[in-house]
N, C-alpha and C positions, 0 to 999 in steps of 0.2 A: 787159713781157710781159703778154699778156691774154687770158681765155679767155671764147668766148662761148657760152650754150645760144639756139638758136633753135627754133620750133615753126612747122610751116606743110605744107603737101603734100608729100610727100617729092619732085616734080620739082623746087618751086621752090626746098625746102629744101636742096638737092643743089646747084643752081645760088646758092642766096645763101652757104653753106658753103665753096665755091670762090672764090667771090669775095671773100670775108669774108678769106680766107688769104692774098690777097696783100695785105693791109694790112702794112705791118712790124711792129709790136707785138705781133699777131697770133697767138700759138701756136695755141691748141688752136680748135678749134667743135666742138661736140656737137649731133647732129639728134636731136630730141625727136618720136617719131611720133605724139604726140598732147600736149593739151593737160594730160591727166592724168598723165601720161610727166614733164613739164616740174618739176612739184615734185620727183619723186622724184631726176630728173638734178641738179638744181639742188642737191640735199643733197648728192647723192654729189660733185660738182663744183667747186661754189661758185664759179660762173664768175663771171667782173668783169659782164657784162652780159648781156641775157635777151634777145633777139627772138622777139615774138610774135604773129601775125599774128591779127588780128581775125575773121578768115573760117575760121580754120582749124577743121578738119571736127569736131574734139571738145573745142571751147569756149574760145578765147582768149580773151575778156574774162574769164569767169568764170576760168579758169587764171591772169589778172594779178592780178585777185582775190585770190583764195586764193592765191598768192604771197607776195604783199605784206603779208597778214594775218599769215601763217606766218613772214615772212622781210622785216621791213620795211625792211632795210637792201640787199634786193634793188634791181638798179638794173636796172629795166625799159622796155623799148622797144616800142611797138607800130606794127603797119600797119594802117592804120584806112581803111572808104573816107572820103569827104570829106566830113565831115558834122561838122561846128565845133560841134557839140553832145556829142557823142559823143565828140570829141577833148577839151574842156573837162572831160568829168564825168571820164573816164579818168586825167586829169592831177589833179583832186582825189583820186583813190585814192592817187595817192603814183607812176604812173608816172613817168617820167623824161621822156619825149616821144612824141609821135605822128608818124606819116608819112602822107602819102597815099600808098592802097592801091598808085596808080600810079609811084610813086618810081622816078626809075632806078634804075639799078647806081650811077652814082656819085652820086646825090644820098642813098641808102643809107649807101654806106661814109664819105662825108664827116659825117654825122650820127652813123655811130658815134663813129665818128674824134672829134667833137666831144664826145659825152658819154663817151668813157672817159677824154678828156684832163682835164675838167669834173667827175669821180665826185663832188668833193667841197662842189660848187657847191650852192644849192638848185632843185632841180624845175622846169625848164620847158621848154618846146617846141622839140624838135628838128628843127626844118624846115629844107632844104635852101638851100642858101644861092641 
């Protein structure tokens, strides 16, 4: 069983939260309506995995940041656009992995799918298969 917090717009959050649920392992998702939101769910929560999208309107990088800082045993995920620089430094913070911004639906949930099976693995790039 696995719980995940995610941060991003509340449509697309709405839409990956559903989707996110028919994963079988899948119990809980919690939508985070901003980047600053995501610390405080993540204490109350302590979900298995964090989705966070890089665009999102009130600071995802800095929110994976100060996550990781806070809670370095957080296993975080981000949507990044496609910029192998920015994916690179992300993954030295301690994230788990990066996606492109444009990720399906299922090259998403097969990448979760990958790092919660993975939580105990070390740190690296969860790109779609």
């Amino acid at each position: 069983m696995s719980s995940i917090l995610i941060s991003g717009t509340p449509i697309s959050g709405a839409a990956l939260r559903a989707a996110l649920l028919t994963l079988p392992d899948v119990t809980s998702v919690v939508v985070a309506d901003s980047g600053d939101e995501v610390i405080s769910l993540y204490e109350r929560d302590q979900p298995d995995l964090v989705l966070i999208a890089v665009g999102e309107p009130h600071g995802g990088i800095e929110a994976s940041r100060r996550l990781i800082e806070v809670h370095p045993g957080a296993q975080v995920v981000l949507t990044v656009m496609d910029d192998d620089d920015q994916a690179s430094g992300m993954l030295a913070t301690g994230v788990r992995g990066v996606l492109p911004h444009d990720a399906s639906r299922q090259e998403v949930l097969s990448a979760v799918t990958r790092v919660l099976a993975e939580q105990s693995s070390p740190p690296s790039r969860a790109s779609p298969e």
